[in-house]
Jmol script that loads the backbone (N, CA, C; Angstrom):
load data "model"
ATOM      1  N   UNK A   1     267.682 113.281 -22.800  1.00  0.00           N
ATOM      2  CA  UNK A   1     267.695 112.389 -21.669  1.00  0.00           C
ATOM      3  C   UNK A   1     268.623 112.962 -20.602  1.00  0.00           C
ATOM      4  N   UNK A   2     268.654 112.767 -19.518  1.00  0.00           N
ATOM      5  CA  UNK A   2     269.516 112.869 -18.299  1.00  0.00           C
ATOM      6  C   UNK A   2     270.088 111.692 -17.624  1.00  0.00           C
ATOM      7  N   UNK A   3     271.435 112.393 -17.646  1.00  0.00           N
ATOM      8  CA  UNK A   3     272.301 112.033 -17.494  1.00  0.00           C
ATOM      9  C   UNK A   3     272.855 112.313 -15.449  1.00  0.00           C
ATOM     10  N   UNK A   4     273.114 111.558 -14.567  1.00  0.00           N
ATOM     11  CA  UNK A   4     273.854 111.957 -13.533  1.00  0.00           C
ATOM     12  C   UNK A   4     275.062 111.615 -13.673  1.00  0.00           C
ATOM     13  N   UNK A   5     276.399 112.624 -13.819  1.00  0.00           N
ATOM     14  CA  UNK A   5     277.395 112.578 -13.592  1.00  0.00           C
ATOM     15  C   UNK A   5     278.286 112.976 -12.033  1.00  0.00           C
ATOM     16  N   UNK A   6     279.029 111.472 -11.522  1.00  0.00           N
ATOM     17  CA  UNK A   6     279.769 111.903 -11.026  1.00  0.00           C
ATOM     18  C   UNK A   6     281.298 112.100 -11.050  1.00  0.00           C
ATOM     19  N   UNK A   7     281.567 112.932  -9.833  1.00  0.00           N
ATOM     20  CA  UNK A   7     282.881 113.778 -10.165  1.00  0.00           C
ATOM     21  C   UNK A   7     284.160 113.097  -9.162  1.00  0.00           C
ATOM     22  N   UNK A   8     284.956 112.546  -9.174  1.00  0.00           N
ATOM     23  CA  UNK A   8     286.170 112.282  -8.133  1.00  0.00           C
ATOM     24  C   UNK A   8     287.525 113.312  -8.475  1.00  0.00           C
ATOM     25  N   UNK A   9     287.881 113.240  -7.012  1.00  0.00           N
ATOM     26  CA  UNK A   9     289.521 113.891  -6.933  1.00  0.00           C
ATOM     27  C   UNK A   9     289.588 114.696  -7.684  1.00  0.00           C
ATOM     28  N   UNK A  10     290.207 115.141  -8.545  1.00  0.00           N
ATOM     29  CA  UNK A  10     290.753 116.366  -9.205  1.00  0.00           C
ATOM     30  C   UNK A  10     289.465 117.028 -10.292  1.00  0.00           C
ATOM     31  N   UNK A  11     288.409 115.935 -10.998  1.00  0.00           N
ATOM     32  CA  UNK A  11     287.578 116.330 -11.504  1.00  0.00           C
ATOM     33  C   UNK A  11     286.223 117.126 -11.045  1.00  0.00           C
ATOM     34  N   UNK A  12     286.425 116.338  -9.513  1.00  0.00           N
ATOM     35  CA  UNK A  12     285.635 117.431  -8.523  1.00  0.00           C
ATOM     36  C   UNK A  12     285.895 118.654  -8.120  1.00  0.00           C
ATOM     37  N   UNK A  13     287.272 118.884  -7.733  1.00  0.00           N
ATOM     38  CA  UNK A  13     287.663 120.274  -7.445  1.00  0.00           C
ATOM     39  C   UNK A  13     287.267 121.417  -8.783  1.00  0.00           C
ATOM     40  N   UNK A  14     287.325 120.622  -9.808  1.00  0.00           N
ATOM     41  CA  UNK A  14     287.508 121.750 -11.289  1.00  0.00           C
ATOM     42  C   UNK A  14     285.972 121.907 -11.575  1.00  0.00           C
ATOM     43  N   UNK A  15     285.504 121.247 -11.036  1.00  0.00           N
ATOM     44  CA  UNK A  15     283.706 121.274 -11.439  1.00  0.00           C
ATOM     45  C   UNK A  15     283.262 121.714 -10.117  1.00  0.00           C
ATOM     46  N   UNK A  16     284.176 121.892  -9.175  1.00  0.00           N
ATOM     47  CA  UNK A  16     283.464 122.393  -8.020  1.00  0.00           C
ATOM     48  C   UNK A  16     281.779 121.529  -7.230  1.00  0.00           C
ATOM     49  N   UNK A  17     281.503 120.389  -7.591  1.00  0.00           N
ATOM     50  CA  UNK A  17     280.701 119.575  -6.843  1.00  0.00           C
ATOM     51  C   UNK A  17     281.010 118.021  -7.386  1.00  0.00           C
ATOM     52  N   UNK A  18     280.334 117.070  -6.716  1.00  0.00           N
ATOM     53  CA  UNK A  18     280.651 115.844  -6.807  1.00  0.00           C
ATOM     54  C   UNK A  18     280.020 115.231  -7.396  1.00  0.00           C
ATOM     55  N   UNK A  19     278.446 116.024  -8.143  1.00  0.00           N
ATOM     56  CA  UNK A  19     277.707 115.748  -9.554  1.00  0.00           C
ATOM     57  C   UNK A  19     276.699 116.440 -10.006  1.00  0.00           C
ATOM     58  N   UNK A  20     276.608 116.233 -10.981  1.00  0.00           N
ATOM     59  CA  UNK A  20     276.004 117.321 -11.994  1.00  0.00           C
ATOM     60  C   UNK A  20     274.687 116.472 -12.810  1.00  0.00           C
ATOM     61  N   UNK A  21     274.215 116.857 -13.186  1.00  0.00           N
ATOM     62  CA  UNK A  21     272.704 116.515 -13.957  1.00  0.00           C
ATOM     63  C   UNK A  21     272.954 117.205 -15.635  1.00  0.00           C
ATOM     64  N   UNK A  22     273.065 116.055 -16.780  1.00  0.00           N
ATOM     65  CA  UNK A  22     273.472 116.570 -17.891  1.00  0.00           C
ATOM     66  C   UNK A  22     272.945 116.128 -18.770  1.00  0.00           C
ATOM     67  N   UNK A  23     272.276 117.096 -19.383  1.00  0.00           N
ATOM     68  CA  UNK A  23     270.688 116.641 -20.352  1.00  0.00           C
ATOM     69  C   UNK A  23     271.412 116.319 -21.922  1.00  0.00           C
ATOM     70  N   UNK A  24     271.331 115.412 -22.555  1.00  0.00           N
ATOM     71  CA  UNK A  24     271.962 114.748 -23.643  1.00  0.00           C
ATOM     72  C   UNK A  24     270.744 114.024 -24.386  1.00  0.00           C
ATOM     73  N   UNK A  25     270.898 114.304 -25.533  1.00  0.00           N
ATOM     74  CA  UNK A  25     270.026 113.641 -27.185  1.00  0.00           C
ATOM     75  C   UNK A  25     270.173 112.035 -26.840  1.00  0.00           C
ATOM     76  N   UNK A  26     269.159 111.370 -27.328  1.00  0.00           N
ATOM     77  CA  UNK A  26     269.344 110.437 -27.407  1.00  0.00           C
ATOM     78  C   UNK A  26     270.413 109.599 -28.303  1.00  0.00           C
ATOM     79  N   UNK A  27     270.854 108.284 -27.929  1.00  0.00           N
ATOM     80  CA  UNK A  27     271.807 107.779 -29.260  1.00  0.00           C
ATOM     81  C   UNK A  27     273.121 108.255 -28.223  1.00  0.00           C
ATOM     82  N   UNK A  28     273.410 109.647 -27.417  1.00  0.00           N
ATOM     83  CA  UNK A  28     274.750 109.957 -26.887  1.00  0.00           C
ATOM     84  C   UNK A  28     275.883 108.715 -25.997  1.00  0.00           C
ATOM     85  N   UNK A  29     277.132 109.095 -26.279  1.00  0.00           N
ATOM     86  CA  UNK A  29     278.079 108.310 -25.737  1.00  0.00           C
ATOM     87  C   UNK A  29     278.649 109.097 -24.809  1.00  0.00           C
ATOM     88  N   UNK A  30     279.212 108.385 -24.017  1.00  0.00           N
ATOM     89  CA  UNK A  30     280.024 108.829 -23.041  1.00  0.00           C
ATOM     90  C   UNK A  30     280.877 109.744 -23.221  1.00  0.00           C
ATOM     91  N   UNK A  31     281.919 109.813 -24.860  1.00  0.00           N
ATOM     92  CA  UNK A  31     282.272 110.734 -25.470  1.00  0.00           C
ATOM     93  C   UNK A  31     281.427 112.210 -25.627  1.00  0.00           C
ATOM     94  N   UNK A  32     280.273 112.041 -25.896  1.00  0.00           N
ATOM     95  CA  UNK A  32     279.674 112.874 -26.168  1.00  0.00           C
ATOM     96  C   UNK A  32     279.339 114.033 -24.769  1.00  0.00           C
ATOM     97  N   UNK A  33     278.962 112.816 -23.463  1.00  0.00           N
ATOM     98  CA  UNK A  33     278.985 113.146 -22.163  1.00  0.00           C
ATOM     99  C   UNK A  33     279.822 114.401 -21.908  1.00  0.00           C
ATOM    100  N   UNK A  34     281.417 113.628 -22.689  1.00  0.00           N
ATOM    101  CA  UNK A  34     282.817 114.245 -21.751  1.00  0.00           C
ATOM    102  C   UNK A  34     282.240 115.334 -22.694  1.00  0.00           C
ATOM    103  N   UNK A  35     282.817 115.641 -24.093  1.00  0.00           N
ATOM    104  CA  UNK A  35     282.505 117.302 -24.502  1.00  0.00           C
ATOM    105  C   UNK A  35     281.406 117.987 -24.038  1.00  0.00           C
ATOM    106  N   UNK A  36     280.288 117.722 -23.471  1.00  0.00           N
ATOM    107  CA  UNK A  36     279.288 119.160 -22.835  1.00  0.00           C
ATOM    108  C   UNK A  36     280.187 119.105 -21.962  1.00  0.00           C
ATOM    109  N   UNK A  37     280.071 118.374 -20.938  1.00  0.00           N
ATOM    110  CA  UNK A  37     280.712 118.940 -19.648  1.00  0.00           C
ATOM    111  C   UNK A  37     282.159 119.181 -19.755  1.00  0.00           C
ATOM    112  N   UNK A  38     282.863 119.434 -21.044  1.00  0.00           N
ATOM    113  CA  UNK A  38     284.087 120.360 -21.147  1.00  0.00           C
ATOM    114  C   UNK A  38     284.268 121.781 -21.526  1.00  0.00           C
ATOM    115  N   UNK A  39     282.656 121.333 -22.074  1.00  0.00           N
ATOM    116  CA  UNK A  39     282.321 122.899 -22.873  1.00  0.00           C
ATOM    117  C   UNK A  39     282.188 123.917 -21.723  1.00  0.00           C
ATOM    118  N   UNK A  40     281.459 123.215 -20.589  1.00  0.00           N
ATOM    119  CA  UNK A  40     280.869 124.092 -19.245  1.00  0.00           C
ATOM    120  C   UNK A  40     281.951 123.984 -18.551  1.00  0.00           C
ATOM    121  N   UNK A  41     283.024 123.229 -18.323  1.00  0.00           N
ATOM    122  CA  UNK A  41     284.091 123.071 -17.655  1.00  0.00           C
ATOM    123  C   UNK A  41     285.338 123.339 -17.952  1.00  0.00           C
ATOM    124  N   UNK A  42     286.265 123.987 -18.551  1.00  0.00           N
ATOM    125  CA  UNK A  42     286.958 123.686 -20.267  1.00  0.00           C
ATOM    126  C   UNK A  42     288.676 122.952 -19.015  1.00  0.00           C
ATOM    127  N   UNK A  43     288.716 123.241 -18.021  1.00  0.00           N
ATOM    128  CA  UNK A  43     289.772 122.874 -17.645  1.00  0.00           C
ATOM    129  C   UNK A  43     289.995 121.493 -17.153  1.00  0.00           C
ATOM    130  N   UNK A  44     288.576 120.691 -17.409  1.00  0.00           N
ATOM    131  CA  UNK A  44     288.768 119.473 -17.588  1.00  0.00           C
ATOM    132  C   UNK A  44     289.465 118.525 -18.626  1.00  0.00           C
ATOM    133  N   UNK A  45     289.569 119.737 -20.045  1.00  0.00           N
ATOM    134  CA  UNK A  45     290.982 119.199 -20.773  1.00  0.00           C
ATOM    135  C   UNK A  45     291.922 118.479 -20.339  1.00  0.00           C
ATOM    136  N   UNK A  46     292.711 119.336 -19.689  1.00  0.00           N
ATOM    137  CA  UNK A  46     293.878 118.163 -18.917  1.00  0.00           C
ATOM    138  C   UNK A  46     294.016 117.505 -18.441  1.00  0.00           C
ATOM    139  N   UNK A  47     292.284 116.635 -18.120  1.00  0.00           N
ATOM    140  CA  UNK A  47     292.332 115.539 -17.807  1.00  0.00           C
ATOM    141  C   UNK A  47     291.778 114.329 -18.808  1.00  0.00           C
ATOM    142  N   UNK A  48     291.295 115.281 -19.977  1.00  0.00           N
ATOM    143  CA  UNK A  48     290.716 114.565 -21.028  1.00  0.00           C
ATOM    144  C   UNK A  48     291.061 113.378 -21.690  1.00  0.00           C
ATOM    145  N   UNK A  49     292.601 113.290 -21.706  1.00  0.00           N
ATOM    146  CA  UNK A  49     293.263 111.870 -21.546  1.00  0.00           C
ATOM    147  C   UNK A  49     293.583 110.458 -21.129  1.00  0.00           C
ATOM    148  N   UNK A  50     293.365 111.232 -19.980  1.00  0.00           N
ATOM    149  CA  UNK A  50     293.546 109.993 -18.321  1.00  0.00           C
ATOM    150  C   UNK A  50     292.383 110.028 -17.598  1.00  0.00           C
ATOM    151  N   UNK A  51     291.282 110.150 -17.950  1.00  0.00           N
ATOM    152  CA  UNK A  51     290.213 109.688 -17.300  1.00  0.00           C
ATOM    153  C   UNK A  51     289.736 108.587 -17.565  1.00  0.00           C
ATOM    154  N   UNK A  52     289.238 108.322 -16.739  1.00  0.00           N
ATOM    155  CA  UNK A  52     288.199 106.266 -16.751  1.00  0.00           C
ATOM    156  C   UNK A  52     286.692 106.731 -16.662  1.00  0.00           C
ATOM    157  N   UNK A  53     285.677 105.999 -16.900  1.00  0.00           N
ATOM    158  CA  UNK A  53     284.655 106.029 -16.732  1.00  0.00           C
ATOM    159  C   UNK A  53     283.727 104.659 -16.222  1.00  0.00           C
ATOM    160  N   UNK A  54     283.042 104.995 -15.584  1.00  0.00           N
ATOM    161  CA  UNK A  54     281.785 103.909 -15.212  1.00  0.00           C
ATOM    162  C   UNK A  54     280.821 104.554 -15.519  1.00  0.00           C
ATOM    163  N   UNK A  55     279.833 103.312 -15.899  1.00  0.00           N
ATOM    164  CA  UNK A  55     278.622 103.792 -16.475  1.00  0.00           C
ATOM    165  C   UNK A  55     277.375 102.724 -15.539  1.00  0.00           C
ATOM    166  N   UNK A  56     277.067 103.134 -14.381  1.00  0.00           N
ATOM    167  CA  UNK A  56     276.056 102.373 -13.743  1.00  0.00           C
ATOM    168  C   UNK A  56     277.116 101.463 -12.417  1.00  0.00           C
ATOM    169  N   UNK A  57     278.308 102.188 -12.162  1.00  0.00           N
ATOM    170  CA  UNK A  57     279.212 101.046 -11.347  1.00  0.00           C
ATOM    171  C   UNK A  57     279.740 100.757 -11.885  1.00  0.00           C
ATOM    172  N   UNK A  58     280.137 100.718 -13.247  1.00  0.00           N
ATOM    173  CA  UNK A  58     280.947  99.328 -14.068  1.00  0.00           C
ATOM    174  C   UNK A  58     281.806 100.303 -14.812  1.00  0.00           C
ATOM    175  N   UNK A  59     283.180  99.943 -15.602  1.00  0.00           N
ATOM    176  CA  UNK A  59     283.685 100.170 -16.034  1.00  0.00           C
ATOM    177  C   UNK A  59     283.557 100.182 -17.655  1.00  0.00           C
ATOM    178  N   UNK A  60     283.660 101.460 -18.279  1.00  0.00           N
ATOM    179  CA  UNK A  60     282.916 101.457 -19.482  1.00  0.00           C
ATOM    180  C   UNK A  60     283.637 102.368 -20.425  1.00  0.00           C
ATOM    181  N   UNK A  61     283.717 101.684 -21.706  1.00  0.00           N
ATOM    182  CA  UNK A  61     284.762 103.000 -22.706  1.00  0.00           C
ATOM    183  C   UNK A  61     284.238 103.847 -23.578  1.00  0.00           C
ATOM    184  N   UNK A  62     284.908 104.581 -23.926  1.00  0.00           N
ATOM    185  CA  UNK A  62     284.091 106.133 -24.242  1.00  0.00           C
ATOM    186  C   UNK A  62     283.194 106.335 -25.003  1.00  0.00           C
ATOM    187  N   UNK A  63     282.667 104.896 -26.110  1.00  0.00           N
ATOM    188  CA  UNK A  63     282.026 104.183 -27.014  1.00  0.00           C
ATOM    189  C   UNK A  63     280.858 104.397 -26.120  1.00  0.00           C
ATOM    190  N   UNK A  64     280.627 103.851 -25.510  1.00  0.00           N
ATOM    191  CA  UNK A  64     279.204 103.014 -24.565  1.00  0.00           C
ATOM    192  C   UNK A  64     278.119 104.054 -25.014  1.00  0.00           C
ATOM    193  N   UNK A  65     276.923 103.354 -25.298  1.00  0.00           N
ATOM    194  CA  UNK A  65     276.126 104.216 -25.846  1.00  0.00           C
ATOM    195  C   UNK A  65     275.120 105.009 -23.806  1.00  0.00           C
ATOM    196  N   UNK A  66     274.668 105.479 -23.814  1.00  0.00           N
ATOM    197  CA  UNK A  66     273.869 106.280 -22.713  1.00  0.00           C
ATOM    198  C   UNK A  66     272.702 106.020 -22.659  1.00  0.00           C
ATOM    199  N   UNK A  67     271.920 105.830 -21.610  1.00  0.00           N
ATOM    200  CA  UNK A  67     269.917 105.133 -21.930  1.00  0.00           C
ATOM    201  C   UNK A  67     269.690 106.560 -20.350  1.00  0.00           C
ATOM    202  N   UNK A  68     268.643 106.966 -20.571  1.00  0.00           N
ATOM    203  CA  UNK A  68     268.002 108.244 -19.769  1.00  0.00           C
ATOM    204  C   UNK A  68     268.157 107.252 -18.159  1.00  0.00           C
ATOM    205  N   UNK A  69     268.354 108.101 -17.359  1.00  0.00           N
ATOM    206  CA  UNK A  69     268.351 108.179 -15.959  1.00  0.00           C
ATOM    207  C   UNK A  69     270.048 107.076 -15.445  1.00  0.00           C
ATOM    208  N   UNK A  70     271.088 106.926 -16.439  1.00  0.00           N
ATOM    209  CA  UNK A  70     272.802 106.023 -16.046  1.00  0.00           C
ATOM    210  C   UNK A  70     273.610 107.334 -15.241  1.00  0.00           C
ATOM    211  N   UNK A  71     273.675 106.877 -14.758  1.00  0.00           N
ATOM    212  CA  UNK A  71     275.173 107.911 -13.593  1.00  0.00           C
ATOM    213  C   UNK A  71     275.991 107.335 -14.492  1.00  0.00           C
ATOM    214  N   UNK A  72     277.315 108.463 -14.520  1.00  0.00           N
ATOM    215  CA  UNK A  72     278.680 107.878 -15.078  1.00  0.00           C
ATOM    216  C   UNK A  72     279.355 108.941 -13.942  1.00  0.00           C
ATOM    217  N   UNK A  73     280.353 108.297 -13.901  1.00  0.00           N
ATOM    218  CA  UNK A  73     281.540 108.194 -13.017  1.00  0.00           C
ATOM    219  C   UNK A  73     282.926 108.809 -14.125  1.00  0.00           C
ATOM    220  N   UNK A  74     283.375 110.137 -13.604  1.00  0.00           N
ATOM    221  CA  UNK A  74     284.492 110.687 -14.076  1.00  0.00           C
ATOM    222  C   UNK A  74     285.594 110.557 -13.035  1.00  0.00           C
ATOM    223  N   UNK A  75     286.144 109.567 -13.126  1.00  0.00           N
ATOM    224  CA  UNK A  75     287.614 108.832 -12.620  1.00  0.00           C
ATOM    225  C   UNK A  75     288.681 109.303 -12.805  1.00  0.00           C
ATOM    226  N   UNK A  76     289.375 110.474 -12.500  1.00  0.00           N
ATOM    227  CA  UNK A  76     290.744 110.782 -12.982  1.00  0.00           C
ATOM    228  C   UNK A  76     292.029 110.030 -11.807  1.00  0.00           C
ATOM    229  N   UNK A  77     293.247 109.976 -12.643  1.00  0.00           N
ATOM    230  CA  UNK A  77     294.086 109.163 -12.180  1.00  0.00           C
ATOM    231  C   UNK A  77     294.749 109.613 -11.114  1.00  0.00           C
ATOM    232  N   UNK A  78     294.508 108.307  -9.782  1.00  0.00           N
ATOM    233  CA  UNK A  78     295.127 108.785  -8.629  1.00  0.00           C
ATOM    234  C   UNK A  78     296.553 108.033  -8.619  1.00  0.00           C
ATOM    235  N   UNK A  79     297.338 109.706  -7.566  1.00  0.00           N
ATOM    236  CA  UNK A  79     298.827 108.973  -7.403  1.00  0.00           C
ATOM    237  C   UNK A  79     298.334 109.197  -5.985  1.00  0.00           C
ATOM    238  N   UNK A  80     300.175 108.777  -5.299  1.00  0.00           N
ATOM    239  CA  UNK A  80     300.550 109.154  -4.031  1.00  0.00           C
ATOM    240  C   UNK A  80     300.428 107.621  -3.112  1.00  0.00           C
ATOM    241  N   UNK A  81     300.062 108.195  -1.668  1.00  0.00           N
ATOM    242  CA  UNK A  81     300.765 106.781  -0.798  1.00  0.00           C
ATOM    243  C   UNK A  81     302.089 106.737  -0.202  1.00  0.00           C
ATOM    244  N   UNK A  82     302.178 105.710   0.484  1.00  0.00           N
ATOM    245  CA  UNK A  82     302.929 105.786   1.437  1.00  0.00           C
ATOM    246  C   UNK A  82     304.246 104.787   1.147  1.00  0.00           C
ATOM    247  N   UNK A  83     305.497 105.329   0.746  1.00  0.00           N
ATOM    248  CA  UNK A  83     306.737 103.943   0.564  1.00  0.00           C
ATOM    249  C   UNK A  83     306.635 103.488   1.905  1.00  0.00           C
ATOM    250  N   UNK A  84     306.830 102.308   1.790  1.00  0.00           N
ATOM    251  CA  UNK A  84     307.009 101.501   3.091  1.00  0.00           C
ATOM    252  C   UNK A  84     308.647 100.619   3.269  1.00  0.00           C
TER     253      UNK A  84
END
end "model"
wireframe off; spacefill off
backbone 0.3
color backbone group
């Protein structure tokens, strides 16, 4: 099945675009998601921790099972801003 993944902030720069098309077995989890695209990516490790995911818009944990044609959303954690 296919998968559209997108990419924000720091997970975009390391994947170099803002999404990718990622063909996955049926039954796959979001877990399963993150290892291909670490295998093709490997310096997404260091974010392998602190990432969030959405699965269709929504917020979803690494469990969530995958159905052919869901975008997921690779969220890594933003800092910064302005003290006021």
């Amino acid at each position: 099945m296919k998968i559209r993944v997108k990419c924000f902030a720091a997970a975009r720069e390391i994947v170099g675009t803002g999404e990718l098309v990622v063909e996955l077995p049926e039954g796959s989890t979001v877990t399963h998601l993150l290892e291909q695209v670490r295998r093709q990516f490997p310096r997404l490790e260091g974010l392998a921790g602190s990432l969030l995911f959405s699965v269709n818009r929504e917020y979803a944990p690494s469990d969530k099972k995958l159905a052919a044609g869901d975008e997921v959303a690779l969220i890594p954690p933003v800092s910064g801003g302005v003290d006021v």
